[in-house]
Each structure stands twice: as structure tokens, then as C-alpha cells.
N, C-alpha and C positions, 0 to 999 in steps of 0.2 A: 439553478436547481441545487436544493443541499443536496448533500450524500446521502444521507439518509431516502430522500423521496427518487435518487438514483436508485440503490440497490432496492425498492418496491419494485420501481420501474421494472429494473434488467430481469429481476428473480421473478415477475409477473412475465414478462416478455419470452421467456423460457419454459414457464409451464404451458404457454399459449403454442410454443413449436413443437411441444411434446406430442406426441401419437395421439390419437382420442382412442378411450379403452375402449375395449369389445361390446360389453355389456355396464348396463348404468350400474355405477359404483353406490357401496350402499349409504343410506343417508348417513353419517355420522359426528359428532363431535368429540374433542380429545377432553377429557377432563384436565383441570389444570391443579397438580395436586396442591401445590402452597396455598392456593385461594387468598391469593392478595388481594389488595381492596383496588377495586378499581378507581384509578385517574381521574379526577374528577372532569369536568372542563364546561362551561357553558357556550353555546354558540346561536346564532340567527339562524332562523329558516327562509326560505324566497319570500312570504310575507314580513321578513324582517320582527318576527317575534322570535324572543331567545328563550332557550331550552336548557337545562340546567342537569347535570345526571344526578347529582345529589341531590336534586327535586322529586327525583322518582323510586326514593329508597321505601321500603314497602314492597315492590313490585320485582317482580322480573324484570328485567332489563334485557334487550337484544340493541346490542350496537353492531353497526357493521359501518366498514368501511369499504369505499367503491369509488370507480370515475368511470363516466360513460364513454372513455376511448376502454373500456374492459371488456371483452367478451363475457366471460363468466359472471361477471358482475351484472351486466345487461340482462342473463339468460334467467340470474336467479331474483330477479328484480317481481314478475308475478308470483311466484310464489311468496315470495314476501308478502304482498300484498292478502292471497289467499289466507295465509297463516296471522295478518293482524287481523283478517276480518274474522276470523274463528276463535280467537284470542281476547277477542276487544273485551273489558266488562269481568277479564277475571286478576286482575293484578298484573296484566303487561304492560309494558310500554316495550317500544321500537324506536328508536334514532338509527338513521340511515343518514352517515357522517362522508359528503361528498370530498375529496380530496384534492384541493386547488383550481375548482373549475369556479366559474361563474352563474347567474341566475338561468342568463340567455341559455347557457350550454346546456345545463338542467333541463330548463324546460323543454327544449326541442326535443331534448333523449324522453321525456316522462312523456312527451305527447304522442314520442313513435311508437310506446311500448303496446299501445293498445289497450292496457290495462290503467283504468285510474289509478291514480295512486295516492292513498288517503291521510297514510303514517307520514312520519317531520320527517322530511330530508334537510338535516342542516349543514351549512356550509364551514369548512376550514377549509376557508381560502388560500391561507399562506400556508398553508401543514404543518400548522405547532402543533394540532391537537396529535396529530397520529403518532409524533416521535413519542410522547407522554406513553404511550400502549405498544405493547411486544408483535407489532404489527411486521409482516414478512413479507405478502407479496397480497394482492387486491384479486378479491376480496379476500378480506378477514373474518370473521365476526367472535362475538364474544358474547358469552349468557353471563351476566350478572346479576345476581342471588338478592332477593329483598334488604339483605343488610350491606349491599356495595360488592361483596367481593367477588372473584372474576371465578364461576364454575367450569366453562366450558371455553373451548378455542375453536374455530373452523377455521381453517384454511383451502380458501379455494369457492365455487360458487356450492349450492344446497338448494334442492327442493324443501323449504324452509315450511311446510304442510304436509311435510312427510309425516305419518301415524307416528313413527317411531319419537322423530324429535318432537313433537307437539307432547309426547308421553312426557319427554325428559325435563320439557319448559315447566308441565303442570306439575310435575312432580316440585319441585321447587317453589312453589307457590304456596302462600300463605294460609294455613286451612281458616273457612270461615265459621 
């Protein structure tokens, strides 16, 4: 295990012994002021067709990172879902970027969840892609802007069809 996929590890492993708050916290993203360009990286999905992020410039972008030993990552897995199907057809794309697991492990977590699940989940098996991205603890995610670079940061899981963030995704989208 690098260091690197250690401290996700321990700093994920710690918000997980944290209290749960009182009440649902509200949906949010942090803006990221520099607006770097996002990392590029290509990877396979469990059909073994490869995804490319610079193949999706034009588009919104939602990456996230996750592994199905994650609670939070589990929990905000429908909503994802929810939020590509409402999304589909208007300049989004979604990669759901699994971290170190395998196909088998994927699929029994995607088949527990109940919910289909339509969008790429691809694989970085060996976790190079995540060191590439300012990634802290699982889940992550990041919105990036039709021209690549990185607007938004979550930290932690999101009702990802929340009204609020589905405004901020559109808003960044390309007018037609």
C-alpha cells in the first residue's frame, strides 16, 4: 500500500468514527479558486472499454472517487445514479473512478445496491490515477468545466440530485 492510498485510507477511516450530525448537512461543493486543469488519465470500465477524460471536454465532467469497503461512497452511489439519469442529453458526462478494487468486487457491491447503475464506473486498479488529483479521503469528487479545468471539490459522500447542486452542474454547461 503507497502512502499516499494510506493516508485516503486512515483520513476516510476517521470521518467514518466521527458522530453522525443531527440533521442532513446541506448539499454542497467547495469551489476551487485556481481552476486547474484537470489531470488527465484514461482508464477501462468492467466491459474493458477505455474512457478517456480529455475525450469529454465540451461537457461537464463529474469524477468521483470511491471503493466499496466506503460507507459514504456506498450511500451516495443512488443518487448518482438519479442525478445521470436527469443529466443524460445535456453536456454531462460522470466517471465513477473505483480505487484499487477489482471487477468481481464492483460488481457484487453494484448488484447490492438495488439501484442500476448505468454511468462508467472505471477502474484504477493500482491507484496511479488518484495520486494525479488533490484527493483526501473517499469519496471525493470534482466538477469539471467543459474546458477541463477543475470548478468544484466535494469531500465526503452527496446526494448528488440534490436541486441545489444539479443548478450548479447546469449552470456550467454549455449554452445551446
Amino acid at each position: 500500500m503507497t502512502t499516499t492510498t494510506r493516508a485516503v485510507l486512515v483520513f476516510t477511516l476517521m470521518l467514518l468514527a466521527a458522530p453522525a450530525p443531527a440533521a442532513t448537512p446541506a448539499q454542497t461543493m467547495t469551489p476551487v479558486a485556481e481552476r486547474p486543469m484537470a489531470p488527465d488519465f484514461a482508464l477501462k470500465d468492467a466491459d474493458g472499454k477505455r474512457h478517456r477524460l480529455s475525450e469529454e471536454r465540451g461537457k461537464v465532467v463529474l469524477v468521483n472517487f470511491w471503493a466499496t469497503w466506503c460507507p459514504p461512497c456506498r450511500r451516495e452511489m443512488p443518487s448518482m445514479q438519479r442525478a445521470w439519469t436527469r443529466l443524460q442529453g445535456e453536456n454531462f458526462a460522470m466517471l465513477a473512478v473505483n480505487v484499487g478494487e477489482d471487477e468481481d468486487t464492483i460488481f457484487g457491491f453494484t448488484f447490492s445496491t438495488g439501484t442500476e447503475l448505468t454511468f462508467p464506473i472505471l477502474l484504477d486498479r493500482d491507484a496511479q490515477v488518484i495520486k494525479a488529483w488533490p484527493v483526501i479521503a473517499l469519496p471525493t469528487s470534482f466538477i469539471v468545466d467543459p474546458r477541463g479545468r477543475i470548478v468544484y471539490r466535494a469531500v465526503g459522500g452527496r446526494e448528488w440530485d440534490d436541486p441545489e447542486l444539479l443548478k450548479k452542474i447546469r449552470e456550467l454547461m454549455p449554452r445551446k
